[in-house]
N, C-alpha and C positions, 0 to 999 in steps of 0.2 A: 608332493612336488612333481612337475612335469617338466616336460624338458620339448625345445622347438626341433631340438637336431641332437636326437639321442645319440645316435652312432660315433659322435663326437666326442664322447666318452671313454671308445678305446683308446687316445690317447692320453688315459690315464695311464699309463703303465713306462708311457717316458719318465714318468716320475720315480722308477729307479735311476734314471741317469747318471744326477748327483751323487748317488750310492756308491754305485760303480767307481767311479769315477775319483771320490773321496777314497774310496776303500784301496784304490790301486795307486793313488798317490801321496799316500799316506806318507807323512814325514817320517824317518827311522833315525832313531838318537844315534847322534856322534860322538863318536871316543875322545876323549881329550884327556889330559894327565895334570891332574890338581895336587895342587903339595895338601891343603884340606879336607880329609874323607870325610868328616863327620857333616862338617860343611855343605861342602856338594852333595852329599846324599840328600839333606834335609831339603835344598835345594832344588833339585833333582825332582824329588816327591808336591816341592809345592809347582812347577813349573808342567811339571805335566798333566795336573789337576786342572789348571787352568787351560793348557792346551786342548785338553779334553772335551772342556765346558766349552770352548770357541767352537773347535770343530764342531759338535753337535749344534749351536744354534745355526752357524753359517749353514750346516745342512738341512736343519730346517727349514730356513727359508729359500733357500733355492728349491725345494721340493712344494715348498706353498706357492712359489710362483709358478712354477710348471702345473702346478695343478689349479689353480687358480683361471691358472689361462685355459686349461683345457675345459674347466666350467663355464667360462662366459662366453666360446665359442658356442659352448651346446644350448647356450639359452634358457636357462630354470628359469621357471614360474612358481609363483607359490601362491595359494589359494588370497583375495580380496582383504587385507586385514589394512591396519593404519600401523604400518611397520616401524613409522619414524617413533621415537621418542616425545610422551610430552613435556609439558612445562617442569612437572614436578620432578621425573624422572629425570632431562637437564640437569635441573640445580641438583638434584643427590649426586648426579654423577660430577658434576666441578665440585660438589663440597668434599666426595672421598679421593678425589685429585688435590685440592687442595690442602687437605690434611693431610695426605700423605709426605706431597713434598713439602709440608713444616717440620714434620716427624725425620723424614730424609735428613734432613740440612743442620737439624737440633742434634740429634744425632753423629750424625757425620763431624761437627763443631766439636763434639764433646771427645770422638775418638782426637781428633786431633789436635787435642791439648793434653792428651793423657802420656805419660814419660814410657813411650813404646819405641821397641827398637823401627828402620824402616818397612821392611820386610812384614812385622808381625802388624804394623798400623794399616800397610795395604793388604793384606789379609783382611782385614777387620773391615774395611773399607769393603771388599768385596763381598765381603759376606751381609754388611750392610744393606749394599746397593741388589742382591740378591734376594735378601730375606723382604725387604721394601716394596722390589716389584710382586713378588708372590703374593704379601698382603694386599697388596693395591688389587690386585687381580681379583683374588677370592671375595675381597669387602666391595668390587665392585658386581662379581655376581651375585651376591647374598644381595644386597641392598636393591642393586638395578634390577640386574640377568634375573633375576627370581620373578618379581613386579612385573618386567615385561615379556618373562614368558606365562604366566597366568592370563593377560593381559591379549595374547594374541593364540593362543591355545586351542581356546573353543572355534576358532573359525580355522586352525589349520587342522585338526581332527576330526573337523565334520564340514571338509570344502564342498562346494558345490557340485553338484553332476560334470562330467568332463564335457568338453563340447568342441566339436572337429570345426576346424577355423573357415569350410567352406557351406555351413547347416544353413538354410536359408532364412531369412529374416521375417518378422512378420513385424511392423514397425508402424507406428501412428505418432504424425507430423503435426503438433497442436502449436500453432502460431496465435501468439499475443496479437491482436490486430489493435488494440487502444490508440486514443492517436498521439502517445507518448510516444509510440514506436515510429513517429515520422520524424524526429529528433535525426537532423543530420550531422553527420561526423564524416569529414571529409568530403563533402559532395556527395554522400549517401546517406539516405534513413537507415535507424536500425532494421527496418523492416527487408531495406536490401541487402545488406548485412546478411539478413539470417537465409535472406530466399538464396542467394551465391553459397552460405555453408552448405542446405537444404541438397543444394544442386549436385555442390561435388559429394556430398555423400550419396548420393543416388547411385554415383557411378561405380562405386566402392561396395556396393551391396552382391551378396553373391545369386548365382542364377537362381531361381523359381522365388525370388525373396516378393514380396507384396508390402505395400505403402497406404496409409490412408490417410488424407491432408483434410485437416477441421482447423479450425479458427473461432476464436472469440466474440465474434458478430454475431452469431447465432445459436439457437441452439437444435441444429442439424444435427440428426443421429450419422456416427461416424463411420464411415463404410470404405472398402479397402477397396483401393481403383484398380480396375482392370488391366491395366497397362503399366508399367511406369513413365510413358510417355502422356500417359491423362494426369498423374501422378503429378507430372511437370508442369504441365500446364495450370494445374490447379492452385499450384503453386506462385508462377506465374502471376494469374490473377488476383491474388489477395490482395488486398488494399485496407489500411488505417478506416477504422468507421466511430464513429463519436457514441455510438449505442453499442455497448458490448456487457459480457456476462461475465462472472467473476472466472478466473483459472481453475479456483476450486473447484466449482460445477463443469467444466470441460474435460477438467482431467479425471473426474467420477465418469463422464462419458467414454472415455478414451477405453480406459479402463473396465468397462461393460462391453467396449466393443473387442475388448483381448478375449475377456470372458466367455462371450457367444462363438466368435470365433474359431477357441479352441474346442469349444462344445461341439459344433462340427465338423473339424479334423478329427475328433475321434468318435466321433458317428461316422462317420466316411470309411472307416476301418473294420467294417464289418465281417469280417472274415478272419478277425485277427480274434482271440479273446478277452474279452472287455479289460481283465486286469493286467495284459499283455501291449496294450495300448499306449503308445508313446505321442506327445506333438512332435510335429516334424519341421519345426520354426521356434529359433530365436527369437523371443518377443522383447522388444524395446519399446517405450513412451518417449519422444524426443519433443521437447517442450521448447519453445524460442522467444525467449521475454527478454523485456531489458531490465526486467528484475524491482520496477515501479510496485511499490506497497497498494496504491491507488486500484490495480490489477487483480485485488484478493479480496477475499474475506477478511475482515478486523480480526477475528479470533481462529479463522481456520475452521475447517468440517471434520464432525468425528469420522463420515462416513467417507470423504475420504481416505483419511487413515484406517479406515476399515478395510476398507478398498486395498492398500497397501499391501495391509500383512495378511489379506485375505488371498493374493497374487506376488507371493514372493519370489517368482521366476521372471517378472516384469521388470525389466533393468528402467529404471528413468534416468535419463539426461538432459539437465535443463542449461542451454547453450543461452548464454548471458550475450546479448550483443548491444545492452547499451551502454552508455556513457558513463564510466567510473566516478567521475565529476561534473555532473550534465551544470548545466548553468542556464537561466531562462527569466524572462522577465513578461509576467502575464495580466491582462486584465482577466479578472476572477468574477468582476459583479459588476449588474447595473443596477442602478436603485432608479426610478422613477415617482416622483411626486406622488402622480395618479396616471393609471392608463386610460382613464376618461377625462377626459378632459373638453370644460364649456366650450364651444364656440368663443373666439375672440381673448379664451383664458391664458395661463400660464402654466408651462411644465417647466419642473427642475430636475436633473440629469445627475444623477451621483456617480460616481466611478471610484474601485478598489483595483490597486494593483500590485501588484507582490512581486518579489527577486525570491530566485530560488540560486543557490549556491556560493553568489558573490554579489558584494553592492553593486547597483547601477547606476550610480552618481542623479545627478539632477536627468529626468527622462522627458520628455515631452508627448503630451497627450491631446489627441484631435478629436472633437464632437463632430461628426456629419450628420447632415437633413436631405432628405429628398424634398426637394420643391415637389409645384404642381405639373411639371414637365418631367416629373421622375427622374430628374438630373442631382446626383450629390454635391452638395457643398459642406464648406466646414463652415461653421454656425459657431464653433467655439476652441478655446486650446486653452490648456493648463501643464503648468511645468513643476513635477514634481522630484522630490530629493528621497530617493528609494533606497533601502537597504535590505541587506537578503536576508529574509522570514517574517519580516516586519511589513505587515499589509498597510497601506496608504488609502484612504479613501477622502477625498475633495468632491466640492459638488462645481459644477458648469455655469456659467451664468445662467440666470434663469430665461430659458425661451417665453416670447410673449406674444399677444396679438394672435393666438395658430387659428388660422381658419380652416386649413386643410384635414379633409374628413380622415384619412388614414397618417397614422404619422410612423416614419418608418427612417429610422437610423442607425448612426454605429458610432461606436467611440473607439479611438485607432493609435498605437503606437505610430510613434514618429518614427522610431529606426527599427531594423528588423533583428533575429538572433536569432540560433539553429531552430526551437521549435515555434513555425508559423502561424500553426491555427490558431493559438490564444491571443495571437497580437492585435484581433479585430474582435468586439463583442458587439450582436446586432441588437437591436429595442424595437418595440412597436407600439404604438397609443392610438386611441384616437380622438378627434373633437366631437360632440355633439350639441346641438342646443339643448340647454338648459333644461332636465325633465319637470314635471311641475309634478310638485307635494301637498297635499290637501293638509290643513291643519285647522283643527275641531276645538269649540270652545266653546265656555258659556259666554261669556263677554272675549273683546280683543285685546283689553287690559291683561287677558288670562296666558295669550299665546305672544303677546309683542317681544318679550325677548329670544323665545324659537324662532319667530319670525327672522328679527335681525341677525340670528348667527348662520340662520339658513341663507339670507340674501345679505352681505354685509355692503354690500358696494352700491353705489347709488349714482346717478347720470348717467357721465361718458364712461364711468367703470363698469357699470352694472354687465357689461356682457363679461366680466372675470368670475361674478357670484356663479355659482353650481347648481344653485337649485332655481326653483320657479316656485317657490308657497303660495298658495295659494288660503286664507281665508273662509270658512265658515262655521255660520252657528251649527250646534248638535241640533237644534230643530230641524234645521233642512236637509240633514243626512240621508234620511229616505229618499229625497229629490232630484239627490243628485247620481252622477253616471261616475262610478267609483272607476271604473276599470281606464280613466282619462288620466292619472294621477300614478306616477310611481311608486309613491309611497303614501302613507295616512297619517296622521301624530293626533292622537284624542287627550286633553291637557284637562283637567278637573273638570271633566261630563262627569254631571250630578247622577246623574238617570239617562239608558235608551231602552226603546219599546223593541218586544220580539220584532219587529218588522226590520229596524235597525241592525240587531245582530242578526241574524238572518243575512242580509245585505252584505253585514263585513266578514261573514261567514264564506259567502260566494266568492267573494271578491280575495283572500285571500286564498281559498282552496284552487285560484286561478293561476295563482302567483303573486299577488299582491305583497305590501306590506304593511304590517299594522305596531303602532307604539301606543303604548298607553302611560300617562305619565297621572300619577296619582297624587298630588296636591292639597285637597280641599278636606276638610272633617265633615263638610256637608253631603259628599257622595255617599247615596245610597247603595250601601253593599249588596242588599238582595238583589239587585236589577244587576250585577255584573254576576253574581255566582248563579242567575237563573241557567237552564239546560240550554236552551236557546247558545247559550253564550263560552257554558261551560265547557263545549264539545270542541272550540280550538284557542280557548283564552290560556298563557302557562299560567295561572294562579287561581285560586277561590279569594276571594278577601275578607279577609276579621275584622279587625278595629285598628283605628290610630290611634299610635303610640304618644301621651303629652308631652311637653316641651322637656327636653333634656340638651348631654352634649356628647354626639357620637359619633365616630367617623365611618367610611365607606372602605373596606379591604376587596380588591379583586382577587378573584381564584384563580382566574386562569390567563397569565398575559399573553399568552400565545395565541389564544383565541381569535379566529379573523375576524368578530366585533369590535376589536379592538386594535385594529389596520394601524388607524390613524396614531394611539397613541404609542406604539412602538417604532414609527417613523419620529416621534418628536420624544422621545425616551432621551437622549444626549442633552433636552432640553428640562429634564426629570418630570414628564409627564406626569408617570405611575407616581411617584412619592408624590406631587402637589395634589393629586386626586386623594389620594389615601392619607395624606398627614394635615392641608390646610382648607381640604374644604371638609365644612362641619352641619353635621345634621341636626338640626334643633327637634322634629318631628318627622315620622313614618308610617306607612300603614303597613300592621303585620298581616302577610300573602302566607298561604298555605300552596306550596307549588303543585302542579298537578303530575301524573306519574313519569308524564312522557317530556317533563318538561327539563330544564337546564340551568340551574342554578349559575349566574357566572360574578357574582357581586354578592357581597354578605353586610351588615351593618355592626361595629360594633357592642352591641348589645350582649347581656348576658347569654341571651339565646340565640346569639348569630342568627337573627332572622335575614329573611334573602332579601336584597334590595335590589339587582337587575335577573330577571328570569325571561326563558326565549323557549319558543316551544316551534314546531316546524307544524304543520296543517296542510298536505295538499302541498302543492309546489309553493307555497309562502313561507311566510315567517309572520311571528308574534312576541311582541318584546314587550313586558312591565317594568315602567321603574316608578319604585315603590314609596317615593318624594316628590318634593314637586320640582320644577326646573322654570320657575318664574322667578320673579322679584317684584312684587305689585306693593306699591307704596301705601294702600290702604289697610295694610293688612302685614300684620309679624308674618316673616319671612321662615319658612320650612327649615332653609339652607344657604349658604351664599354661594351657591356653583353659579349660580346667574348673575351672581353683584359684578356690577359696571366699575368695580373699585378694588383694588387689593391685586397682588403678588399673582394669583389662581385667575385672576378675571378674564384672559386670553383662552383657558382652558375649556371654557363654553363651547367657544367656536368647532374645534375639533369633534367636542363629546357629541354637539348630536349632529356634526358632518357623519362621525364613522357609524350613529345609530340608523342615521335615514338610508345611508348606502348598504348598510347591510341591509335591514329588512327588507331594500327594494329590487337584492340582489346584483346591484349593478355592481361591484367587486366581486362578483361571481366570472362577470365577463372578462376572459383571462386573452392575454395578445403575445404573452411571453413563457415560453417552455424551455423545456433542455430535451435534449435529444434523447429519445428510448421511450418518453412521453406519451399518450396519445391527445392532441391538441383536439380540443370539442369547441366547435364555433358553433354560438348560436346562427339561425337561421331565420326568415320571418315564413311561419309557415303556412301553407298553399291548400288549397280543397284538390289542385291536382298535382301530378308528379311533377317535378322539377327537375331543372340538369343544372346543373353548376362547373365551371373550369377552374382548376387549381392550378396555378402558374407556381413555379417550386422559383429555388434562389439561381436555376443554370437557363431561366425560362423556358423551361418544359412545361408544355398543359398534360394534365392529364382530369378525365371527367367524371363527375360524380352525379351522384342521383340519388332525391330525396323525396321519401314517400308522402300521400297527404296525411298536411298534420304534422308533419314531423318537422320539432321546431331549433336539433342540432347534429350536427354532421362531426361525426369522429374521422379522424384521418389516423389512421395507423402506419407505418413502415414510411416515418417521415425520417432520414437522419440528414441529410442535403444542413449544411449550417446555413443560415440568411434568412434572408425575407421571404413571405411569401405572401399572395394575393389570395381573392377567391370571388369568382366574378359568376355572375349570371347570367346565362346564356343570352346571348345575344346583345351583355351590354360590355361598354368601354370602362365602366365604373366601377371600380374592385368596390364589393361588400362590406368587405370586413380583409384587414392583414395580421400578420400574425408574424413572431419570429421565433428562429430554433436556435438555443445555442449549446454548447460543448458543456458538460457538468464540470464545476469547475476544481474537481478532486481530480481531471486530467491533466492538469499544470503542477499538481505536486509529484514532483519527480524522486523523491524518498525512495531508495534501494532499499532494497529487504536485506537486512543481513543475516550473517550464518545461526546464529539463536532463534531466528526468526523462522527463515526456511525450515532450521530442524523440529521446530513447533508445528507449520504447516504439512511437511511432508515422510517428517521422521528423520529420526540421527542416522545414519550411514544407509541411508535409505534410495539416496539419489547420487549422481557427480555433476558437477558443473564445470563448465570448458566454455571459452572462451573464443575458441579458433579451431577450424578443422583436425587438426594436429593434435591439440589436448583432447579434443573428441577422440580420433582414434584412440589414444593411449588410453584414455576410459573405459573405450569399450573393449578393448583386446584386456585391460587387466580384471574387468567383468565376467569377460567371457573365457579366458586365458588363464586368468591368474595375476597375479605382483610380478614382473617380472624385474628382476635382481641384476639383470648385466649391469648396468652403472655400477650398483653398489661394488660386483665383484672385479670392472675393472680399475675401480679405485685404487681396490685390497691390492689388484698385482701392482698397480704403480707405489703404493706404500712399501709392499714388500720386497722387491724389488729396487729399490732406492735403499731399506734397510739392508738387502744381502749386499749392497756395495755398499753400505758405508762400514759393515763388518767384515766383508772381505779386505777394504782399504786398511783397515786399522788393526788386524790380524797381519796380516800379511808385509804391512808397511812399516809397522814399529819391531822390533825387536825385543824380548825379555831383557830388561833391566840387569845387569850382574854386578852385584853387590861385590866391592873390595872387602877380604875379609878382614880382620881389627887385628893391628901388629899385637905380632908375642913380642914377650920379654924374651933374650936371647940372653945365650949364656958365650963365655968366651970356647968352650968347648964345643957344643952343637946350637942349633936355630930352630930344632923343635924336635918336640920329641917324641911323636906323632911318627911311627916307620912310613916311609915313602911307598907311596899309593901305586897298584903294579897297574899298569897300564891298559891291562884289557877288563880290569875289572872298573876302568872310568869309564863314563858315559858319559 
């Protein structure tokens, strides 16, 4: 124990006063002359018993209040422990109060039905009320007093090093910058919040103390500023940024920067002897979050807590400064149809939106467009009925007609709430004309239904279809200029000559794409497993399988081949593929090593039925059936029948097969912030310059080598649109947009089980306010300190010396009438008369 104001202590010694005091005012019995000796003596004996017992407590507590107060003047501290009582210790302590006073009263009940004179019943009573509290006493420290000094023991027999209240600080300032912390409360973010605590503890720091300010944006090695007026400023400067690092990883930083740190104050001490070497700074971690789960690691870092107990003279304090009850209502997602999108086609616009803390009744929701004058309008609204945790998503009327090459939007809350960023989610797409697909065949009877699902639309709609198929026979393969064509589809080709694979050899190593759709018993196997063919075909091929009934199981729905049917999954895409279309025959493919199984058939041997192998910047995809329906001829399968419950399912299957292997779902226009966005380019035999206009229209310029056919932007976090134009033209490229990761809108507090998981049980404090900061840190660096507690004790005891001085002093002893004798006519007792100096 320590004390703030020792010297305070000599007036323990007032605490004889009451002594004194009692000792020289001592009551002295008075003589009085009783006709009953036996009487009054017995009398006599039990009266002063009890006067006894008063004067002693009454002096006790006058002496625990004078000492009492002479301790709370002087300030004790006692070493960092959790001094209150817990849960369980509570309840022992009301169950042995509550047992006692049943036993009291059962008791007390019983004396006071028993045939006793009065005298010997209030005796009984006293001795009662005596023996009661003494049990109470002793069963409450045997039970509690024992538990809870075990309990707090090891940390006051082994306190920490003392530490004089003016040692200088050496202290790192690690600010949550997520843009959770722009959540305003009152006209302020938390992030003003904590920069205003930040400030006035600066002032509060003692002379030579040093500061280092790092934040969550980055991951800047942390370094103690020169001044504390750069200190401030750096402070100053922080700002919410959408791309940030977990806390975990920051405060492993902080924490290396203590480490190094003190590595050099005691290398700087070179004159001293190494085992003689002290730090000459208080080290603190001062962490400023609003306490967002979103902020962390899911599971926490061992190293970390390695970090912890590895630096047990590190006090951390993490100053909570957000919202006990944040409330917020966000959009979280945009779903887009397709981000390519035909010339003259259609997009449809999904949006999710979520309540966090409390319903937001019906909300209203705004779709905008950038015309061609790069003016916003709203294009759409929808009114939805939100409740808090329960995500909402509607889709937008479907946009149509878009002719415009860039399409750049946002879908927007109607009303605003404390946190703003997520009330706006930006989108980008674009149009292009239709790419054309080349589709290979021995007759047109072979490919007519890829045909139609590749262009479904016909006249004035045709500019809605996506692709451009294009038509030919496998003979004129060599003829033609492969690299005109996005994609390729070869549908039961019998036979092609080396000159042939060769060709699709190039053409994919270019980037191409290539399908092969295996149909026919008449295909000659050896001409596809020749070497020629082998080197980027995923399969060899064996035989097909005769007519049976087996279905198609996918492996992997995640897979981006399968884009499309996780967009239409609500519609049970997967189950109508896997449960009502049925395989009647197959050919069994031996995959090759490098290749990707993503489709199995149910047969005994799960043979593969769609496999995808990568060649060169292309793609190569077999499916291992056929995907016609030719009226001449029993049908493989019915995934192509124009008839049944599945017959829609066409369309999709080989929309997301051609887009894959053509790449063009590769072309991405939508990220999240921390990202690095890669836009293609069309590449150049010489150097280029390109302008990137960000979302605040800033250029800033880039330059791409020859050849080089995509440009990465890194250290984009700006949320919005953005453009990317070529020198010297008016006509943006290619757009693109950035938005917030939407684990920023879950405002989720970490609670106390949680932190003690991440950072250790009594490992850190948390404060709220400059004030509970201090008290932190002085009972850290200080101690516990006890005056509350002890000026409680004098206001208790102190209220108990008057209510015992009152009740002493105020009542008088009782005196018992003694019980008439029987008298005789002669004398009235026969007891000789009591001499007078011998009464008291």
């Amino acid at each position: 124990m320590s004390f703030l104001n020792p010297a305070i202590l000599l007036g323990l010694g007032f605490v004889s006063l009451p002594i004194i005091i009692h000792l020289l005012l001592k009551q002295k019995p008075k003589r009085l002359i009783f006709p009953a000796l036996r009487l009054i003596q017995q009398r006599r004996k039990q009266s002063m018993r009890r006067m006894r017992l008063k004067h002693f407590w009454l002096l006790l507590l006058r002496v625990l209040v004078l000492g009492l107060i002479v301790f709370a003047i002087a300030r004790p501290s006692l070493p960092p422990a959790n001094y209150g009582l817990t849960r369980f210790e509570i309840g022992l302590l009301c169950a042995v109060a509550a047992i006692a006073v049943a036993v009291y009263f059962f008791l007390r009940y019983r004396i006071q039905h028993e045939p006793l004179r009065a005298h010997h019943r209030e005796e009984r009573q006293n001795r009662l009320r005596n023996w009661t509290t003494v049990g109470t006493l002793a069963c409450i420290a045997l039970f509690v007093g024992c538990p809870y000094q075990q309990r707090i023991s090891g940390e006051l027999t082994d306190p920490k090093p003392f530490r004089t209240v003016d040692l200088p600080v050496a202290g790192v300032m690690l600010f949550d910058s997520s843009l959770s912390m722009s959540y305003l409360q009152e006209g302020k973010t938390s992030l003003d919040r904590a920069r205003r605590i930040a400030r006035d503890h600066l002032e509060t720091l003692p002379a030579g103390s040093r500061v280092a300010v790092a934040d969550s944006a980055n991951d800047n090695p942390v370094l103690f500023q020169s001044t504390m007026l750069s200190a401030q400023n750096r402070i100053e400067g922080l700002q919410p940024s959408p791309s940030t690092l977990s806390l975990d990883r920051r405060l492993e930083s902080a924490f290396r920067a203590h480490r190094d740190d003190r590595s050099r104050t005691l290398a700087d001490q070179d004159n001293i002897a190494p085992d003689s070497r002290k730090d000459r700074y208080i080290r603190r971690v001062y962490l400023f979050t609003d306490l967002a789960e979103s902020a962390w690691r899911e599971r926490g870092s061992s190293s970390l807590l390695a970090a912890l107990k590895d630096q047990p003279d590190v006090n951390v304090y993490l100053i909570d400064v957000g919202n006990e009850d944040p409330q917020n209502v966000a959009v979280t997602e945009i779903d887009l149809s397709r981000e390519l999108v035909p010339v003259g086609g259609d997009l449809t616009v999904s949006t999710t939106v979520t309540a966090t803390g409390a319903d937001a009744g019906e909300e209203g929701v705004d779709l905008l467009l950038k015309n061609m004058k790069n003016q916003t309008a709203r294009v759409g609204q929808l009114q939805m009925d939100i409740d808090a945790g329960v995500p909402v998503r509607m889709p937008f009327p479907t946009l149509s007609a878009l002719e415009q090459k860039n399409l750049q939007g946002e879908v927007r809350l109607a009303t605003s709430d404390p946190l703003m960023f997520d009330n706006t989610r930006y989108f980008s797409a674009e149009a292009i004309p239709a790419p054309k697909v080349l589709v290979v065949g021995q007759e047109f009877d072979d490919v007519n239904e890829w045909m139609i699902a590749l262009a479904p639309y016909e006249g004035v709609n045709a500019g809605k279809n996506r692709f451009l198929p294009v038509f030919e026979s496998v003979s004129r393969l060599t003829e033609l200029n492969l690299a005109d064509y996005a994609a390729i589809t070869m549908i039961n080709c019998r036979r092609l000559s080396d000159d042939a694979w060769f060709q699709l050899s190039r053409y994919v190593e270019n980037g191409g794409g290539l399908i092969i759709v295996l149909g026919d018993p008449d295909i000659e196997s050896p001409w596809y497993n020749r070497a020629q063919a082998a080197k980027f075909l995923p399969a060899r091929l064996d035989s097909w399988m005769p007519e049976n009934d087996w279905r198609i199981l996918v492996k992997n729905r995640n897979h981006p081949l399968f884009w499309k049917f996780r967009q239409l999954e609500s519609y049970g895409a997967f189950s109508i593929l896997e449960s009502l279309v049925r395989i009647k025959r197959f050919w069994k493919i031996e995959p090759a090593e490098q290749s990707n199984v993503l489709a199995y058939f149910t047969d005994k041997e799960s043979s593969p039925a769609l496999v995808e192998r990568s060649y060169g910047k292309g793609r190569t995809v077999i499916f291992a059936t056929d995907a016609s329906n030719p009226e001449d001829r029993s049908a493989w399968n019915n995934i192509a029948s124009p008839v049944g419950d599945w017959s829609w399912l066409f369309l999709p299957f080989t929309e997301q097969l051609t887009e894959y292997v053509s790449r063009l779902t590769d072309i991405q226009h939508n990220f999240e912030a921390g990202s690095t966005p890669v836009i293609p380019i069309q590449p150049s035999e010489t150097e280029s310059t390109y302008l990137l206009r960000d979302p605040d229209l800033k250029q800033t310029q880039w330059t791409a080598a020859p050849g080089q056919s995509t440009i990465a932007f890194e250290s984009l976090d700006a949320l919005g649109h953005y453009e990317l134009y070529a020198a010297g033209s008016r006509v943006p490229v290619r757009g693109f947009s950035i938005n917030a990761p939407a684990r920023e809108s879950e405002l989720t507090r970490l609670t106390n089980l949680q932190l003690d998981a991440l950072l250790g049980e009594d490992r850190y404090k948390v404060s709220r306010s400059i004030d509970e900061l201090k008290d932190d840190i002085n009972a850290a660096d200080l101690g516990q300190e006890v005056y509350p507690v002890l000026l409680m004790l004098v206001v208790v005891f102190f209220v108990a010396e008057h209510l015992v001085a009152g009740y002493f002093y105020g009542k008088g002893e009782p005196v018992e009438e003694p019980a008439a004798m029987p008298t005789s006519p002669k004398t009235s007792d026969s007891t000789p008369p009591l001499n007078p100096e011998e009464a008291s």
